[in-house]
MIKE-935500 format. One line per 4 residues: number of its first residue (from 0); for each residue x, y, z of C-alpha. Coordinates in steps of 0.02 Angstrom, whole numbers, plus 32768, in hexadecimal, padded with zeros to 4 digits. Example, Ala and Ser with C-alpha at 12.3 -4.5 7.8 and 13.67 -1.06 7.14 Angstrom:
BEGIN
0 = 8267/7F1F/8186  82AC/7FCB/8165
***
This chain:
BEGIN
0 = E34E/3822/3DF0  E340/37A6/3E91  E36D/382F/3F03  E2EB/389B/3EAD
4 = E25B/380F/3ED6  E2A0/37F2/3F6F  E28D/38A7/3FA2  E1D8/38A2/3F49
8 = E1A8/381D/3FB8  E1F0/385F/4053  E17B/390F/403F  E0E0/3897/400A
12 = E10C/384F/40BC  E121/38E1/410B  E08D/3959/40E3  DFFF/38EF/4156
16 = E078/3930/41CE  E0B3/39D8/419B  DFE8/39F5/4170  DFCE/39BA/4225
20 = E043/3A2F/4280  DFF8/3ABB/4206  DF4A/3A8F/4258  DF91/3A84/42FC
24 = DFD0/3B3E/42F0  DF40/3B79/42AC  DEBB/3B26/4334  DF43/3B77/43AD
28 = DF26/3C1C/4370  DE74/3C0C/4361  DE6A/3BD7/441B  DEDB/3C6E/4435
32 = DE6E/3CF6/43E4  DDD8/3CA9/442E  DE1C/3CC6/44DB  DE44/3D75/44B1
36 = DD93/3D85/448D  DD56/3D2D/452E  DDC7/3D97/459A  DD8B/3E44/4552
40 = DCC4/3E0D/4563  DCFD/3DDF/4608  DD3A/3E9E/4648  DCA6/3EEF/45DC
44 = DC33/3E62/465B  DC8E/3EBA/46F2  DCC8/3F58/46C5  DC4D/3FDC/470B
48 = DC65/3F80/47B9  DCE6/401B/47E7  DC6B/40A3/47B0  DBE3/4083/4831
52 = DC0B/40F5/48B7  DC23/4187/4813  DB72/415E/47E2  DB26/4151/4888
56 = DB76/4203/4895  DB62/4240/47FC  DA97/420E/47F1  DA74/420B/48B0
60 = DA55/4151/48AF  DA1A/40FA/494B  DA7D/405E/4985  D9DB/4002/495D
64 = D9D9/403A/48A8  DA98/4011/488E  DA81/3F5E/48DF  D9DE/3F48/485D
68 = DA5D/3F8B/47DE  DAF9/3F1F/4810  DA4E/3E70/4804  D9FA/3EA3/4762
72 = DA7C/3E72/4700  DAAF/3DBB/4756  D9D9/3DBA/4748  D9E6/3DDD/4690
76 = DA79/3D7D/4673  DA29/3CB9/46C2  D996/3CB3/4654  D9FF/3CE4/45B0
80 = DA7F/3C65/45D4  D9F0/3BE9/45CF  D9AC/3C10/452D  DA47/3C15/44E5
84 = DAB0/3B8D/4529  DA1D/3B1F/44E9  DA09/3B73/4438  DAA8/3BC6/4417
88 = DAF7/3B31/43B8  DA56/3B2B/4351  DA58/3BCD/433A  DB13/3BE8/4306
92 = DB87/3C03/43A1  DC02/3C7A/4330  DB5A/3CE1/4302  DB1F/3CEF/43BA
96 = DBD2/3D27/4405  DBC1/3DAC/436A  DB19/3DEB/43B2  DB56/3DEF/445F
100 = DC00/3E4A/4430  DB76/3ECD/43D5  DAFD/3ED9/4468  DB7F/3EF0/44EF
104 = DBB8/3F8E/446B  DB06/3FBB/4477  DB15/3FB4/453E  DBCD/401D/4534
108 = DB74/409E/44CB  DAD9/40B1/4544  DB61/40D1/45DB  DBA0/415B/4574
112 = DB13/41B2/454B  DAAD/4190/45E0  DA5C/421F/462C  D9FB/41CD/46AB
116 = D9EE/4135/4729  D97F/40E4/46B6  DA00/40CC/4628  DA67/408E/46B0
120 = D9FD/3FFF/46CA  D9DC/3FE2/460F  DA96/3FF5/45F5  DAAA/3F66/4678
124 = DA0B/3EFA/464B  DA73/3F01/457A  DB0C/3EB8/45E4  DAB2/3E3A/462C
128 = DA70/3E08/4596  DB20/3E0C/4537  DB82/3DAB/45A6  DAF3/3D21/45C7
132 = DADB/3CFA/4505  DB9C/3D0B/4502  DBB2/3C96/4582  DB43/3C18/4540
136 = DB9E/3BFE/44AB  DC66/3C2F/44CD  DCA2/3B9A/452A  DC65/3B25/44A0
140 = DCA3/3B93/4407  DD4C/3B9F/4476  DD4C/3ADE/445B  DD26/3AE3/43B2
144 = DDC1/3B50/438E  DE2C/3AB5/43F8  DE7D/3A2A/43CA  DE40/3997/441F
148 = DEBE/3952/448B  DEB1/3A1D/44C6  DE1F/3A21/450A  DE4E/3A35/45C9
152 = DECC/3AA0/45AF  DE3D/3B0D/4546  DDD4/3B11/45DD  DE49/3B39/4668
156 = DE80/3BD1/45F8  DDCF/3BFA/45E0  DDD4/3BF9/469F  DE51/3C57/46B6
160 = DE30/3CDE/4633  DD7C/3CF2/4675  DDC5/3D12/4713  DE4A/3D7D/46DE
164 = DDD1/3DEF/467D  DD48/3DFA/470D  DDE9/3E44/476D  DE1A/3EAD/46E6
168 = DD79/3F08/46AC  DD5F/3F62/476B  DE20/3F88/4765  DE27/3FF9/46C6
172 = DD90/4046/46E7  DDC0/408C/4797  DE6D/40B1/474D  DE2E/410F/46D1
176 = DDBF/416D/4738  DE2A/4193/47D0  DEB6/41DA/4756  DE6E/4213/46AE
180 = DE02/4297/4702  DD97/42AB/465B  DCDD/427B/463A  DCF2/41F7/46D9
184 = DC32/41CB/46A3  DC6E/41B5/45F8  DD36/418C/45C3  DD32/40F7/461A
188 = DCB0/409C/45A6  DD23/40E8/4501  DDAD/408A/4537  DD26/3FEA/4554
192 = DCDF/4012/449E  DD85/400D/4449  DD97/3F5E/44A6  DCF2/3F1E/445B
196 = DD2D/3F3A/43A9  DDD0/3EDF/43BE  DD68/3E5E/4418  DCF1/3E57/436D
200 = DD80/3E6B/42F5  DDBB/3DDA/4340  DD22/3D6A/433D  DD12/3D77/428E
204 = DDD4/3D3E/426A  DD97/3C90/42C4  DD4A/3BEB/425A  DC8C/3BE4/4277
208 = DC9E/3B1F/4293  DBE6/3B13/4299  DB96/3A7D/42A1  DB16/3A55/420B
212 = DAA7/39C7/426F  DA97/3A3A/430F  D9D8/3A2A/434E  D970/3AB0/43AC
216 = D96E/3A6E/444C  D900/3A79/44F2  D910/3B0E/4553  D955/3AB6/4603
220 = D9E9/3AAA/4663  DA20/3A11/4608  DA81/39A5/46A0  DA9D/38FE/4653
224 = DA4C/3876/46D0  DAE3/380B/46F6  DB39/38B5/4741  DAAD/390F/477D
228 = DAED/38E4/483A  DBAE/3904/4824  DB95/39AE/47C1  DAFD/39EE/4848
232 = DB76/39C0/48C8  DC1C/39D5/4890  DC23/3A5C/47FE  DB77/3AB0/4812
236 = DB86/3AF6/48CB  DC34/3B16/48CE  DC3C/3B88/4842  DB92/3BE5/4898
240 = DBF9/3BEB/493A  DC93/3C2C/48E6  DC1B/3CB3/4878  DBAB/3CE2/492D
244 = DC40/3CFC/4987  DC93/3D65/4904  DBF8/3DC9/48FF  DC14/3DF5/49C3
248 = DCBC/3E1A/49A5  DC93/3E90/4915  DBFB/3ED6/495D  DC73/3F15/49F6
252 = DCFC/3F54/49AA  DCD9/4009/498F  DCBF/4001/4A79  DD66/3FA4/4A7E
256 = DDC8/401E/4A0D  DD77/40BD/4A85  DD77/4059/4B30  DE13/3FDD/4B1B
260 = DE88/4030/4AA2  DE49/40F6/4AB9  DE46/412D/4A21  DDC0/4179/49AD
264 = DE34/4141/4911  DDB1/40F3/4895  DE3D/4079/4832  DE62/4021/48D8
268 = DDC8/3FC5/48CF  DDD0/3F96/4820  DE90/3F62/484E  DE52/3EF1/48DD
272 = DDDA/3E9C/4871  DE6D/3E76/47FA  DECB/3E4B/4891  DE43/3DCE/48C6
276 = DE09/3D85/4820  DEA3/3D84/47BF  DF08/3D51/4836  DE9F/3CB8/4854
280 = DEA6/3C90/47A4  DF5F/3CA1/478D  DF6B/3C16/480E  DF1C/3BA7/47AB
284 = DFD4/3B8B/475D  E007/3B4C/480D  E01C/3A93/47F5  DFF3/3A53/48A0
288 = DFA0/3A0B/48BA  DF7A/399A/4821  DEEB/3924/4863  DE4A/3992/4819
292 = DDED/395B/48B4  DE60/3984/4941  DE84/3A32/48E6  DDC1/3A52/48FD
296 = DDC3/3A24/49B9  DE3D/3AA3/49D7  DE0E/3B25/496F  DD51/3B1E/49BB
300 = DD99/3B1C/4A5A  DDFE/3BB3/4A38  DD83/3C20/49E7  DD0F/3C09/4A86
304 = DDAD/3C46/4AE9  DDD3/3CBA/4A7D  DD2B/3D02/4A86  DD09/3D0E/4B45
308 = DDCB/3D6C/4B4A  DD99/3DE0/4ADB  DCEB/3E11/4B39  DD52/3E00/4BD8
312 = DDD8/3EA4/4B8B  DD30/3EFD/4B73  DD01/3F05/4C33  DDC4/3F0E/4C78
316 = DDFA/3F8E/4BE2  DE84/3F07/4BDF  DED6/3F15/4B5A  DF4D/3E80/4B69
320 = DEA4/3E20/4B7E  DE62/3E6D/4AD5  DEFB/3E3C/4A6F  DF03/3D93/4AB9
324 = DE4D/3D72/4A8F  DE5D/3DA1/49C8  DEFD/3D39/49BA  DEB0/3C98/4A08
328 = DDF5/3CCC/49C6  DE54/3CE8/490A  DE9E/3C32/4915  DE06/3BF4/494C
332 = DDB2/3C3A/48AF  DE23/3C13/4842  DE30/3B67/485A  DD7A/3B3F/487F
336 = DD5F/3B81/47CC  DDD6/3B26/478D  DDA4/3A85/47C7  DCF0/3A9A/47B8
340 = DD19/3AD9/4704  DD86/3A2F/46D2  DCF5/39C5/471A  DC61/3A22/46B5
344 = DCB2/3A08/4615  DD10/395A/4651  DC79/38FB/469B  DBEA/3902/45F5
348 = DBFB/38A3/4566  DC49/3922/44D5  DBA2/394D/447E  DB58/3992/453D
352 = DBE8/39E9/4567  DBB5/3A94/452B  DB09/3A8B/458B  DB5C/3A49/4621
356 = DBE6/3AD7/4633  DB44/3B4D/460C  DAF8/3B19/46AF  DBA6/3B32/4700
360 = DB7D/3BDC/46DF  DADB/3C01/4705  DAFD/3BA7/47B1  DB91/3C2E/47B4
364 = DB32/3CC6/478B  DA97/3C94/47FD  DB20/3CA0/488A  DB35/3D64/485B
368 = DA7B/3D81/4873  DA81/3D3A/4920  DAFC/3DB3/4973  DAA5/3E68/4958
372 = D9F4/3E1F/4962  DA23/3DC6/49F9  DA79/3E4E/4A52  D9E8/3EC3/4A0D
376 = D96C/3E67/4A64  D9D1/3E44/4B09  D9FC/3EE3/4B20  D937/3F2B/4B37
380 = D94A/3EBC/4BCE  D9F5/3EA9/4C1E  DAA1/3EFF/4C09  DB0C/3EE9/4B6B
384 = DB99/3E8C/4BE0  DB10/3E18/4C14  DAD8/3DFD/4B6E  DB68/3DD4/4B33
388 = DB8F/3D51/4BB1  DAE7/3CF7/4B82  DB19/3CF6/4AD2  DBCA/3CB6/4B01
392 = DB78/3C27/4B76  DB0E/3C06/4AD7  DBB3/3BEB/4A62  DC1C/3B95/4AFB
396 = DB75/3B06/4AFE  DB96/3AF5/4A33  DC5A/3ACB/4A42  DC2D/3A68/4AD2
400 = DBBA/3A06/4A7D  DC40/3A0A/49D9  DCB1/39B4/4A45  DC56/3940/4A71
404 = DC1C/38F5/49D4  DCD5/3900/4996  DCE8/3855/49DA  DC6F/3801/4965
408 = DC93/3868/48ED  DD52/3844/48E2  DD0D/378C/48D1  DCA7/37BC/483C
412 = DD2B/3820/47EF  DDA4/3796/47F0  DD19/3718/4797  DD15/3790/4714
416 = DDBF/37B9/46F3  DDE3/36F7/46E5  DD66/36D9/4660  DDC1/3788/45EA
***
């Protein structure tokens, strides 16, 4: 009888931690589908990127109308974002990432049955739309689904999976086009549509975790006052540099795969994209180094080398130069959204954190509008090497400036960090 209440006792012990662990596993999971559902969002968001130059053959688009194409949806995308990163919890975040899972469907299904350039741009304006209200809302039902003491690790997965998927999206798309020589206008977006539904079949095996005292609040970027400086200066224009030098890249791949690397293969541009984007985010799981500050002046500092290598390969047709330039532009990335990331979601107080990471993002996505716009306009006057020079002076004055307020910043950083 005594070992039978001594075994008794032991199990009442035991299940706090037992139901613990179980919770553990579970939030683990959760995070884990979650990310699933961020990374396939994340290729539909990029994933007619390789199938420019078919449509621009296919419908006898201008360059103009496929640069207006490649803005309307990063035009679409800021204002959404700001609706929703305000109103999303208020609204339900596990209803709105429904909706946008549904609407980016409705944007897949245009592409296949569009007829016309104007679908086109509808199809792309629905995108924009998708991914804005999705990223409004993902990074704070992400942390919902996380234990707390998981929290960074959450958002440096959420880094790396966005990047990852931005990567991936251009890179089956060009595969499949290049070598499954059926419907090119059309297959590719099946294969994105079967994605979707996982992505939604997902979502609805995740916890709503809402929160019942959630208010409607103001329609505004939302920067808390005590970090208004450090996130202007030291997440905010980063993360544009990193997303308006990306754009240049992107916007100049298709020259560099006919100029640099001779070939009319369409996958090779998706591929590089991969190359560039992925590989920056897999370097995120390189440890050095560990100071958050340091690791952001070097990765600014390489994705402005990075950057002026890779126009450089353009003009030689060097293609040791181009290679060069995406490795050290890709760590540059990488790490600059990284860091930027971990200080968004480190610096606010808990209950701001989900506005504050939303205004990461819009400060991201307004860098994509500046590359074709600027180089659109530029170009009516000077040559596109020239214009791309300005627009890599313009970048080279932000990490200057980055740098420089580094110093003050590492000073701040380490007054915070003392009082966690």
């Amino acid at each position: 009888m005594a070992s039978i209440h001594v075994r008794r006792l032991h199990a009442r012990n035991n299940a706090p931690a037992e139901a613990g662990n179980f919770l553990s596993i579970e939030r683990r999971i959760s995070m884990g589908r979650m990310l699933l559902v961020v990374l396939i969002m994340s290729c539909a968001a990029t994933y007619v990127s390789s199938l420019f130059p078919v449509y621009g053959e296919h419908y006898q688009i201008s360059s103009l109308e496929i640069t207006i194409l490649f803005a309307v949806y990063a035009a679409i995308l800021l204002p959404t974002l700001l609706v929703v990163g305000a109103r999303g919890s208020y609204w339900g975040l596990k209803k709105v990432l429904r909706y946008s899972i549904w609407i980016s469907i409705a944007s897949t299904l245009l592409f296949i049955l569009s007829t016309n350039v104007w679908m086109l741009f509808a199809s792309r304006i629905l995108e924009g739309i998708a991914y804005g209200a999705f990223t409004g809302v993902a990074s704070a039902f992400l942390l919902k689904q996380t234990a707390p003491g998981k929290i960074g690790t959450a958002l440096k997965l959420s880094g790396v999976t966005v990047n990852i998927g931005f990567g991936l999206g251009p890179a089956i798309s060009g595969l499949i086009v290049q070598y499954l020589h059926v419907q090119p206008l059309r297959l590719p977006f099946w294969f994105l549509l079967g994605m979707l539904a996982i992505a939604l079949a997902v979502l609805e095996l995740l916890p709503k975790h809402e929160d019942p005292n959630a208010r409607k609040l103001k329609i505004s970027l939302g920067i808390p006052q005590e970090i208004s400086m450090p996130f202007w200066s030291f997440i905010g224009l980063p993360i544009f540099t990193v997303f308006t030098l990306g754009g240049i890249v992107l916007s100049l791949i298709p020259s560099f795969v006919k100029n640099v690397l001779h070939s009319g293969n369409l996958s090779i541009s998706g591929l590089l994209i991969l190359l560039l984007l992925g590989g920056g985010a897999l370097m995120q799981f390189f440890p050095w180094p560990r100071n958050p500050v340091t690791r952001m002046r070097i990765s600014i500092l390489a994705l402005a080398v990075g950057s002026w290598l890779i126009v450089f390969s353009g003009e030689t047709s060097s293609l040791a130069l181009l290679w060069a330039g995406f490795f050290i532009q890709g760590i540059g990335a990488g790490w600059t959204f990284q860091v930027a990331l971990r200080f968004a979601g480190q610096l606010p107080q808990p209950e701001g954190r989900p506005r504050v990471i939303s205004a990461f993002y819009m400060c991201a996505y307004a860098g994509f509008i500046v590359p074709p716009v600027a180089v659109g306009v530029l170009t009516q006057f000077l040559n596109l090497n020239a214009s791309l020079v300005i627009l890599n002076s313009f970048a080279a004055m932000i990490v200057v400036y980055v740098l420089i307020y580094s110093v003050s910043f590492q000073r701040y950083y380490a007054t915070f960090a003392s009082r966690q």
